[in-house]
Short mmCIF file of the C-alpha atoms (twelve columns), coordinates in Angstrom:
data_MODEL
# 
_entry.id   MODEL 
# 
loop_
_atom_site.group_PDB 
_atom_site.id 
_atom_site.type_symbol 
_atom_site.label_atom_id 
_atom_site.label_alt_id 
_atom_site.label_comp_id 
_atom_site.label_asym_id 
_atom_site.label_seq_id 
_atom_site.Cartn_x 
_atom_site.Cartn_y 
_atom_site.Cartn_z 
_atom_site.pdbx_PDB_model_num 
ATOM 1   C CA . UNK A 1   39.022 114.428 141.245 1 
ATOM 2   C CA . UNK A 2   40.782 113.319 138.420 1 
ATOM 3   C CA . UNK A 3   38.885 110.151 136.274 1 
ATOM 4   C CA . UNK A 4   40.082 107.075 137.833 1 
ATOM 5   C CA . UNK A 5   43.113 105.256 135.367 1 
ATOM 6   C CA . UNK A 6   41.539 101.950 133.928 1 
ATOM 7   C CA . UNK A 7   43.239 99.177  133.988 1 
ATOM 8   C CA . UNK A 8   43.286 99.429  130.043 1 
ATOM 9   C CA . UNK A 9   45.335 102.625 130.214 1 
ATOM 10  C CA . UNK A 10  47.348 101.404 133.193 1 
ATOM 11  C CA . UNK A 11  48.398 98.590  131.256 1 
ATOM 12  C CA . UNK A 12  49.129 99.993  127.731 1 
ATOM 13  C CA . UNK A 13  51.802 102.244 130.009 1 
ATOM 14  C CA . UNK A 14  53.437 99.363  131.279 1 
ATOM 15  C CA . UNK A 15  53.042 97.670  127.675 1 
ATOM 16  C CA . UNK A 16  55.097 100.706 126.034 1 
ATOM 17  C CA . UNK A 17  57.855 100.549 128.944 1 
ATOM 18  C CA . UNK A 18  59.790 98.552  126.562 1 
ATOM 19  C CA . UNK A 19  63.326 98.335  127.965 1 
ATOM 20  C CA . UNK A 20  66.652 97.522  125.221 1 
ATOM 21  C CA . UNK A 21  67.255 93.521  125.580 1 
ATOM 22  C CA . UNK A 22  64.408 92.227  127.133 1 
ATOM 23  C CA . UNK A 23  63.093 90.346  124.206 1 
ATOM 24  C CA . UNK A 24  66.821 88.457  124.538 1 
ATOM 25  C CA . UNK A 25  66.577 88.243  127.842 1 
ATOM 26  C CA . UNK A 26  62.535 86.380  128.302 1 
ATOM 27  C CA . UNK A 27  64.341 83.633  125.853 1 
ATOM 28  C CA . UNK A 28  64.169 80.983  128.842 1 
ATOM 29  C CA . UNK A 29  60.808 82.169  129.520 1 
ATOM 30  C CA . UNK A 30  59.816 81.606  126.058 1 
ATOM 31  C CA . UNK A 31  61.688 78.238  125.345 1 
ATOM 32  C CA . UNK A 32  60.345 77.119  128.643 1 
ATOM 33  C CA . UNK A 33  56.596 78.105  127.561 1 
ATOM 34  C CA . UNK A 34  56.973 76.170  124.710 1 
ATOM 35  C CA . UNK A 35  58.335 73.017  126.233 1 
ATOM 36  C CA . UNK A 36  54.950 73.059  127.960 1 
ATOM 37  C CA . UNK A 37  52.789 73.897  124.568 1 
ATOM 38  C CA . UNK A 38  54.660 71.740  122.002 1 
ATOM 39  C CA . UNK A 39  52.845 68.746  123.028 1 
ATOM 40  C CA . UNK A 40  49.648 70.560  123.673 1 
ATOM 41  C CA . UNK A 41  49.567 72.416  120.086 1 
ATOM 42  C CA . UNK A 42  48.491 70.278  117.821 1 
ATOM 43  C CA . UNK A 43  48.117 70.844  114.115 1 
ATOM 44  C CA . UNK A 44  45.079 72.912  112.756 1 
ATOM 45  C CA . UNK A 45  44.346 74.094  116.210 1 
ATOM 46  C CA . UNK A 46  42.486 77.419  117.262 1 
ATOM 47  C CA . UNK A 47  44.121 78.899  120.344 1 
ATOM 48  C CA . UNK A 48  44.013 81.597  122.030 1 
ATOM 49  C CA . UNK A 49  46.154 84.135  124.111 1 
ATOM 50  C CA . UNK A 50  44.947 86.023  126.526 1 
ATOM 51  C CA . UNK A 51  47.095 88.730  128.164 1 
ATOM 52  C CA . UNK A 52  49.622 88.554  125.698 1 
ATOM 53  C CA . UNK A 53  50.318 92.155  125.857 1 
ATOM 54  C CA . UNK A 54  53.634 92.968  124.237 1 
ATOM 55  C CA . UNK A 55  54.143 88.782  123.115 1 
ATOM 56  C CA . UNK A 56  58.083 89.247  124.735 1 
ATOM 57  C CA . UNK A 57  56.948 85.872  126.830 1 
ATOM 58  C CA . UNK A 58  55.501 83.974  124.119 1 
ATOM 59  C CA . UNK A 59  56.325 81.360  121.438 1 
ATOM 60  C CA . UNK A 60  53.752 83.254  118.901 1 
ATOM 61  C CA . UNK A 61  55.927 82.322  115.926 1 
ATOM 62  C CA . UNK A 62  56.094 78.794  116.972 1 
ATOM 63  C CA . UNK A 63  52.487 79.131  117.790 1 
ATOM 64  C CA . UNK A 64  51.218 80.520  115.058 1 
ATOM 65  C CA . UNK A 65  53.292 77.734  112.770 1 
ATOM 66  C CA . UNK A 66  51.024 75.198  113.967 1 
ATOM 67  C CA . UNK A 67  47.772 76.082  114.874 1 
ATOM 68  C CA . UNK A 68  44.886 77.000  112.455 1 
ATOM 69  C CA . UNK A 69  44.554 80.617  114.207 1 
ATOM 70  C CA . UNK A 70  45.954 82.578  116.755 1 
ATOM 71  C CA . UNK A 71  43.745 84.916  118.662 1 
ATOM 72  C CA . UNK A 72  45.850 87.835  121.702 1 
ATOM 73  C CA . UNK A 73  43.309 88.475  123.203 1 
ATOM 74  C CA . UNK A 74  44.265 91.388  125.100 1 
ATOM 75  C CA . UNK A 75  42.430 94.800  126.798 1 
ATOM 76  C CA . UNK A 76  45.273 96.708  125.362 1 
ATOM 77  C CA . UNK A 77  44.879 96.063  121.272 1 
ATOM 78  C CA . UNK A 78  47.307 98.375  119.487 1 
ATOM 79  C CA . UNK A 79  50.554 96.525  121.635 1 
ATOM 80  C CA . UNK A 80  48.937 92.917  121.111 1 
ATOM 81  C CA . UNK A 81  48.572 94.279  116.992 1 
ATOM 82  C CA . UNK A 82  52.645 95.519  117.547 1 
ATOM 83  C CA . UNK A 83  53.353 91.909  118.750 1 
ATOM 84  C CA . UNK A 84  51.578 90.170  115.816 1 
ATOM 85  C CA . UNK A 85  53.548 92.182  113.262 1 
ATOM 86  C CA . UNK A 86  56.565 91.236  114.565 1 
ATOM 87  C CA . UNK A 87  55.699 87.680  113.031 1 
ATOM 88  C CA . UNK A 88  57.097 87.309  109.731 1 
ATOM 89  C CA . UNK A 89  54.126 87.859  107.165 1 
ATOM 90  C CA . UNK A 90  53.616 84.126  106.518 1 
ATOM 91  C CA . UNK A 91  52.429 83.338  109.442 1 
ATOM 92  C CA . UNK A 92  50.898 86.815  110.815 1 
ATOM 93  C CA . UNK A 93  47.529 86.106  108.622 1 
ATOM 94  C CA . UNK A 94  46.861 83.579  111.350 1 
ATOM 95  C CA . UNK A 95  46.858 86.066  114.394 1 
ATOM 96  C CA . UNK A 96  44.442 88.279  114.760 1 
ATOM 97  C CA . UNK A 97  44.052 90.798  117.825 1 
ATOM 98  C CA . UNK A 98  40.577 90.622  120.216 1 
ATOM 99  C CA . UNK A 99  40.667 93.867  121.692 1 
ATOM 100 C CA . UNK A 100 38.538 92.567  125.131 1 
ATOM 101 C CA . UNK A 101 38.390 93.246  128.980 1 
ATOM 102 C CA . UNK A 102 38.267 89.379  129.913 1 
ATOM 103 C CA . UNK A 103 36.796 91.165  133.575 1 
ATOM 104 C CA . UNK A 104 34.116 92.338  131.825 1 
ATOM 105 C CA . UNK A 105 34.341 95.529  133.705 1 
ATOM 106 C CA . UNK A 106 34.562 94.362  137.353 1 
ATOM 107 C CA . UNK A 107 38.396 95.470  137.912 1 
ATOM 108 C CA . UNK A 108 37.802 98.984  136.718 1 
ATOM 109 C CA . UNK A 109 34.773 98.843  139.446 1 
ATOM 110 C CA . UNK A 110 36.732 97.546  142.050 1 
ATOM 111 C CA . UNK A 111 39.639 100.303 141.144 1 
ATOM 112 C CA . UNK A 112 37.088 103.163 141.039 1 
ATOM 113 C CA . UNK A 113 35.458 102.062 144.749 1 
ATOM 114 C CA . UNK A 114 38.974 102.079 146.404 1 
ATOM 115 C CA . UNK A 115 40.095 105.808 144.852 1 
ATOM 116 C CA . UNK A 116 36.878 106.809 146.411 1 
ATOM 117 C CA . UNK A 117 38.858 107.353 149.862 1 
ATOM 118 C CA . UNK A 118 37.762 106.138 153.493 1 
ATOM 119 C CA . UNK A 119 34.646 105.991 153.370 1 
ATOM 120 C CA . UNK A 120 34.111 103.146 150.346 1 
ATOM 121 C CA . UNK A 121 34.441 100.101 152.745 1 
ATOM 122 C CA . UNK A 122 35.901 97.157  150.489 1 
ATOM 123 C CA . UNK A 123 33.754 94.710  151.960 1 
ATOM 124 C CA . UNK A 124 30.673 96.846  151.467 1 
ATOM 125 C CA . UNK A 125 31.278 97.365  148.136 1 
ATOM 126 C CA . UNK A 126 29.268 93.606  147.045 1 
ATOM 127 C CA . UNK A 127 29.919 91.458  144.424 1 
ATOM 128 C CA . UNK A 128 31.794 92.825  141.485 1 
ATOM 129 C CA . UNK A 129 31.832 89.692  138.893 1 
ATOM 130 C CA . UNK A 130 28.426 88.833  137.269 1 
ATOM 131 C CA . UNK A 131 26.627 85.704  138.630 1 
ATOM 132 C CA . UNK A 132 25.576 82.601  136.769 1 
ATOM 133 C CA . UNK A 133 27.621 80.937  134.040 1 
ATOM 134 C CA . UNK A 134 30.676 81.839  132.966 1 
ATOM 135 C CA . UNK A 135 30.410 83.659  129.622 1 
ATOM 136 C CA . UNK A 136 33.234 82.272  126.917 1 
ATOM 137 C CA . UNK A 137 35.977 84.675  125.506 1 
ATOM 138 C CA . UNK A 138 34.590 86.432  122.697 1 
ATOM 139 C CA . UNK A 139 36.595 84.858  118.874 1 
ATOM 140 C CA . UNK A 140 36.242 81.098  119.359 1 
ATOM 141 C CA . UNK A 141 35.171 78.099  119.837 1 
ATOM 142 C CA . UNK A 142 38.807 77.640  120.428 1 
ATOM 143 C CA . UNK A 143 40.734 74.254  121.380 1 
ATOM 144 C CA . UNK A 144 43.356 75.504  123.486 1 
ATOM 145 C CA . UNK A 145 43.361 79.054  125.821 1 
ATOM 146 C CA . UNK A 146 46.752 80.317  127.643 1 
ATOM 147 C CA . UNK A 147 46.297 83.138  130.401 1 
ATOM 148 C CA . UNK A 148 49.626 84.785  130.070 1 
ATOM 149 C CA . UNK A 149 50.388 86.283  133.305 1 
ATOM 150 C CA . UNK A 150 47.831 88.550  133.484 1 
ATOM 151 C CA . UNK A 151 46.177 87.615  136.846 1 
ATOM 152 C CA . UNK A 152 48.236 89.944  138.841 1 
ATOM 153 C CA . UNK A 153 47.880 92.656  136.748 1 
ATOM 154 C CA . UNK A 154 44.208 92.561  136.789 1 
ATOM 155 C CA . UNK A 155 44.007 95.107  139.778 1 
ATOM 156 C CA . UNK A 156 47.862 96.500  140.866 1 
ATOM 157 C CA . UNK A 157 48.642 98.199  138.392 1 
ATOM 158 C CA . UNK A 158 45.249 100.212 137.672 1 
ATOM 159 C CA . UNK A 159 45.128 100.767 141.973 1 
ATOM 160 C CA . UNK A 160 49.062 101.621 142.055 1 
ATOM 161 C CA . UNK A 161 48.423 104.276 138.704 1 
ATOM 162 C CA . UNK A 162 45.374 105.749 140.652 1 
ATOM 163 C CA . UNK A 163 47.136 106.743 143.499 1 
ATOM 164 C CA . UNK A 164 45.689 104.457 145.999 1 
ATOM 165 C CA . UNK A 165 47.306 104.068 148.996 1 
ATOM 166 C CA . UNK A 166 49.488 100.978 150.167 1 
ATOM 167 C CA . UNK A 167 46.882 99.830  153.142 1 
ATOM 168 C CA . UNK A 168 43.844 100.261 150.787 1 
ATOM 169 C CA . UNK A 169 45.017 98.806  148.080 1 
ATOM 170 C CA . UNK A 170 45.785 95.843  150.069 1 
ATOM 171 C CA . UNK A 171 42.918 96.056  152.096 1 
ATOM 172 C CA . UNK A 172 40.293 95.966  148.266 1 
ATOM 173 C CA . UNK A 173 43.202 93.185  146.692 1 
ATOM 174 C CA . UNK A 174 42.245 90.787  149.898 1 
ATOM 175 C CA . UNK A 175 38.256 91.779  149.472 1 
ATOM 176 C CA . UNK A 176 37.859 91.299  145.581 1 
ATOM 177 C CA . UNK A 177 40.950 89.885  143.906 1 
ATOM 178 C CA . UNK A 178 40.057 86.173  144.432 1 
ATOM 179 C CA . UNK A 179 36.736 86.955  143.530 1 
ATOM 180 C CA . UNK A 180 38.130 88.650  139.900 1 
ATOM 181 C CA . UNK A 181 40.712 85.879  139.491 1 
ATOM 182 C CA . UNK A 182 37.683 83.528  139.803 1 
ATOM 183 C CA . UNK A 183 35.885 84.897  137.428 1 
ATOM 184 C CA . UNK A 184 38.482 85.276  134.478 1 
ATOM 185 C CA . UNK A 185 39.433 81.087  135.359 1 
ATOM 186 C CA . UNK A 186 36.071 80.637  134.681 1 
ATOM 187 C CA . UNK A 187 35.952 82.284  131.350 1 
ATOM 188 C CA . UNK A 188 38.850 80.485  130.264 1 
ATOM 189 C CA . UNK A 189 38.123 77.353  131.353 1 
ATOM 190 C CA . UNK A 190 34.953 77.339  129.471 1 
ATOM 191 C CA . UNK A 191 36.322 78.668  126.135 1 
ATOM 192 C CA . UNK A 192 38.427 75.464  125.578 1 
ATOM 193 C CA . UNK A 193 39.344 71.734  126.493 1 
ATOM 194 C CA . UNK A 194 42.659 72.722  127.427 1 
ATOM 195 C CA . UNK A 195 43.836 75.587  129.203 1 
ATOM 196 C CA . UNK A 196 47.044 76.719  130.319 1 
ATOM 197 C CA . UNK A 197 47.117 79.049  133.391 1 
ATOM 198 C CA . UNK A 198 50.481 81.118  134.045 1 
ATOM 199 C CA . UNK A 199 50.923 83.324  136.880 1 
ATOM 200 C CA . UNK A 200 53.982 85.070  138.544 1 
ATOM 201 C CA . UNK A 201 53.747 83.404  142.169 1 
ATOM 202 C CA . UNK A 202 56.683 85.012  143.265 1 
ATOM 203 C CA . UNK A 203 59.576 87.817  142.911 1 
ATOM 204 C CA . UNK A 204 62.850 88.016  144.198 1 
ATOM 205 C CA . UNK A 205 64.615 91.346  143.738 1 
ATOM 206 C CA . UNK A 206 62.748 94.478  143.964 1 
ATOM 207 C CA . UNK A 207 62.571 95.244  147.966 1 
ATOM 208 C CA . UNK A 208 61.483 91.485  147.995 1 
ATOM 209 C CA . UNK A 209 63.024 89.196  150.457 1 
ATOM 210 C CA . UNK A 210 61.822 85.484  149.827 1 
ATOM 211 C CA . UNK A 211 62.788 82.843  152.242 1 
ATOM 212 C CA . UNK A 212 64.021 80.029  149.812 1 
ATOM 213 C CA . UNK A 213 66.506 80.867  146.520 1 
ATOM 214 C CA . UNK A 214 64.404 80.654  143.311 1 
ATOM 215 C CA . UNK A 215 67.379 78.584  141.870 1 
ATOM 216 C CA . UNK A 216 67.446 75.732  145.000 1 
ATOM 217 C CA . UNK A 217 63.737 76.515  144.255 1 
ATOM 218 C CA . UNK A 218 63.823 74.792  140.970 1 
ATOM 219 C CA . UNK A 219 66.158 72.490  141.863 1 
ATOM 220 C CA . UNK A 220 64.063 70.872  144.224 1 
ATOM 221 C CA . UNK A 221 61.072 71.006  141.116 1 
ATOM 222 C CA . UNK A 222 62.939 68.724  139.332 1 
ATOM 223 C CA . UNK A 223 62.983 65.772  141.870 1 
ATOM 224 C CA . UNK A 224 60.281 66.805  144.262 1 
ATOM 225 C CA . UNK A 225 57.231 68.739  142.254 1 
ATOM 226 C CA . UNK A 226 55.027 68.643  145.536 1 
ATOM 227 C CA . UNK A 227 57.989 69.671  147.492 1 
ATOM 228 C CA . UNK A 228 58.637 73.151  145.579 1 
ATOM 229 C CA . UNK A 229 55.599 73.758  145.531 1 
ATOM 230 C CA . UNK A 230 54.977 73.509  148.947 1 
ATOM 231 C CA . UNK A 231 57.904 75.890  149.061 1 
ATOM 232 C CA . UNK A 232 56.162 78.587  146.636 1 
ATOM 233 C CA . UNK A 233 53.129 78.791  149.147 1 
ATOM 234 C CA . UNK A 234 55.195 80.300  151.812 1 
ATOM 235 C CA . UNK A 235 56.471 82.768  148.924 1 
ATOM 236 C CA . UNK A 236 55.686 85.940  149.070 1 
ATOM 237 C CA . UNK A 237 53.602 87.323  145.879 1 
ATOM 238 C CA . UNK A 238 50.191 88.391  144.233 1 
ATOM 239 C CA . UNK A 239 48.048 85.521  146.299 1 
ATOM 240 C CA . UNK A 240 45.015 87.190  146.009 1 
ATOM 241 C CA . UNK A 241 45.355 86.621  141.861 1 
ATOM 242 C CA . UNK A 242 46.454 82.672  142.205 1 
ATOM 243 C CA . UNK A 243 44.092 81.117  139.726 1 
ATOM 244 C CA . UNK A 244 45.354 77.518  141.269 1 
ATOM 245 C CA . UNK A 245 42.610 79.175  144.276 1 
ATOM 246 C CA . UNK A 246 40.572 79.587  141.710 1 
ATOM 247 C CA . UNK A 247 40.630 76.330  140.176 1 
ATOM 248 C CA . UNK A 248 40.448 74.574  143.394 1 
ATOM 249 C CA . UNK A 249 36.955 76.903  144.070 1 
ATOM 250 C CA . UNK A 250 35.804 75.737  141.120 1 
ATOM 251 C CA . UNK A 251 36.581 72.405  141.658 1 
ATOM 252 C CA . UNK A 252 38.502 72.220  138.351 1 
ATOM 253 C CA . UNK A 253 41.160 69.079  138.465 1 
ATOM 254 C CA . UNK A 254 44.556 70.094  137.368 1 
ATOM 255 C CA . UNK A 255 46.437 68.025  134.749 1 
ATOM 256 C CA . UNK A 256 49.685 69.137  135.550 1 
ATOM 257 C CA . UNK A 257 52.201 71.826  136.927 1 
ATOM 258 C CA . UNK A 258 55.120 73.037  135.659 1 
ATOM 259 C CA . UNK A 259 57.603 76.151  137.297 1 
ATOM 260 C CA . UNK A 260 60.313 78.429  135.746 1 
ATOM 261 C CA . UNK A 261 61.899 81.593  136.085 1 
ATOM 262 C CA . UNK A 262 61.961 84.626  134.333 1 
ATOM 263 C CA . UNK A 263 64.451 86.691  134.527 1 
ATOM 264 C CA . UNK A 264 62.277 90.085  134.411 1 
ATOM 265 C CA . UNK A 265 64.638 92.941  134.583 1 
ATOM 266 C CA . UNK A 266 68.435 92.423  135.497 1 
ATOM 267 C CA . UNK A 267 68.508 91.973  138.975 1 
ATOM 268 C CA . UNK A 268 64.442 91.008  139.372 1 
ATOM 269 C CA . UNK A 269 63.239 87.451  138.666 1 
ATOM 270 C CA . UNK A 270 59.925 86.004  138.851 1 
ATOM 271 C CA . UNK A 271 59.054 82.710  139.451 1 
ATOM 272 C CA . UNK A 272 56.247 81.524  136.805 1 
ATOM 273 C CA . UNK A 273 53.958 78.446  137.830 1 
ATOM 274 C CA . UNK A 274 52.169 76.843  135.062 1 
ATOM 275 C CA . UNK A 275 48.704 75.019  135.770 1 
ATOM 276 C CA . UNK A 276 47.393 72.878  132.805 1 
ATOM 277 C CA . UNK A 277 43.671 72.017  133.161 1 
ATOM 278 C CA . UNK A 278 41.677 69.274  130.862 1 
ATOM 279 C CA . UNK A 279 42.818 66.859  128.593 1 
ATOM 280 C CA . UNK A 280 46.605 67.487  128.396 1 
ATOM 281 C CA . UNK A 281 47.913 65.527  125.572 1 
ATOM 282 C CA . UNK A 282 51.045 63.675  126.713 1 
ATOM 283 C CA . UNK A 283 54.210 64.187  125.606 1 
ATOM 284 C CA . UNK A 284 54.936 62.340  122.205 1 
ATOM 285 C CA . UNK A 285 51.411 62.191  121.247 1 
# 
């Protein structure tokens, strides 16, 4: 048998699929990201990115002009290092890349036990994630921590690339990927006051049929927050990677909530729900 793909190499591949226009088109996605952050940023400020990947999705300039430091902290360091020196010099001293599996391992285990075939029962397989406190991401203390959508690739992508089938992989996603998720909202949450969670909750294009219209979706965001969210949970999407499950294991209170879209390839969008945790500064502040 072949080695098992890691989730390192099976998300550098996706990290170097790097379609003409996108950067244009994740604009909204950006501007919308930084709505959330401008009043969270505040000057002198050590933050940190984790999952940035190829940076299409975030602010970094507008990041980077404000904070003290910038750390992309990212399993996949030569695209997070491509993404920092598309900053413009002045500001790229303050980003520096943290080449770091924030799983410490456990997804690569959990990939490796369901390419083992039949006979590796997912629920047999035991814990995967260390016990005891959460261990902080490695570069800080920092003041501020962003998970950039990468709780549903913590798993897919590194399953999909090993050629696991559709049943399995659903059948080791339901048995370990709250337990993963859990573990990396831990980490974050006790690296800094503040965190930002982001996770794509939902797609519509792609073989996906979604009962509600991401755009009515939003709509009803903007007078009825509870409502459209409400709405997401009967969406269909990466569940098992939800870190709002994780922070309501945890019993970690949630400051606030905020949705958009991104428009991820022409004719595929994802719906992006962003969970803000500690003490959120408020706007104007």
């Amino acid at each position: 048998m072949d080695p098992t793909p890691t989730v390192a190499q099976a998300n550098a591949d996706r990290n170097g699929r790097r379609e003409r226009g996108r950067r244009a088109r994740w604009a909204p996605a950006r501007d919308a990201l930084w709505t959330l952050l401008d009043p969270l940023v505040r000057p002198g400020d050590r933050v940190a990115i984790v999952g940035a990947g190829n940076g299409d999705d975030v602010p970094l300039a507008r990041i980077a002009a404000r904070a003290a430091t910038v750390a992309l902290v990212d399993i996949d360091a030569a695209t997070a290092s491509r993404a920092r020196g598309r900053v413009r010099r002045g500001l790229r001293r303050r980003i520096r890349v943290v080449e770091h599996d924030v799983t410490l391992g456990a997804a690569d285990r959990v990939v490796a036990a369901a390419r083992r075939g039949p006979s590796s029962d997912a629920a047999a397989t035991g814990p995967v994630t260390p016990g005891g406190t959460a261990p902080p991401l490695p570069g800080g203390a920092y003041d501020l921590v962003v998970g950039d959508l990468l709780y549903s690739q913590l798993l897919y992508p590194a399953m999909l690339d090993a050629g696991v089938p559709q049943e399995r992989r659903r059948l080791f996603l339901g048995a370990h990927g709250h337990e993963v998720s859990r573990a990396v909202v831990a980490r974050l949450e006790a690296s800094a006051p503040v965190v930002v969670h982001l996770h794509d909750r939902a797609c519509w294009g792609n073989g996906y049929a979604q009962p509600h219209d991401l755009g009515d979706l939003l709509d009803v965001a903007g007078a009825d927050l509870p409502a459209a969210l409400d709405l997401a949970a009967g969406l269909k999407g990466p569940r098992e990677a939800d870190p709002r499950d994780a922070l309501r294991a945890l019993d970690v209170p949630v400051a606030s909530t905020h949705l958009w879209a991104w428009p991820f390839v022409p004719g595929v969008d994802y719906l992006v729900v962003a969970t803000v945790t500690g003490g959120a500064v408020p706007p104007g502040t």
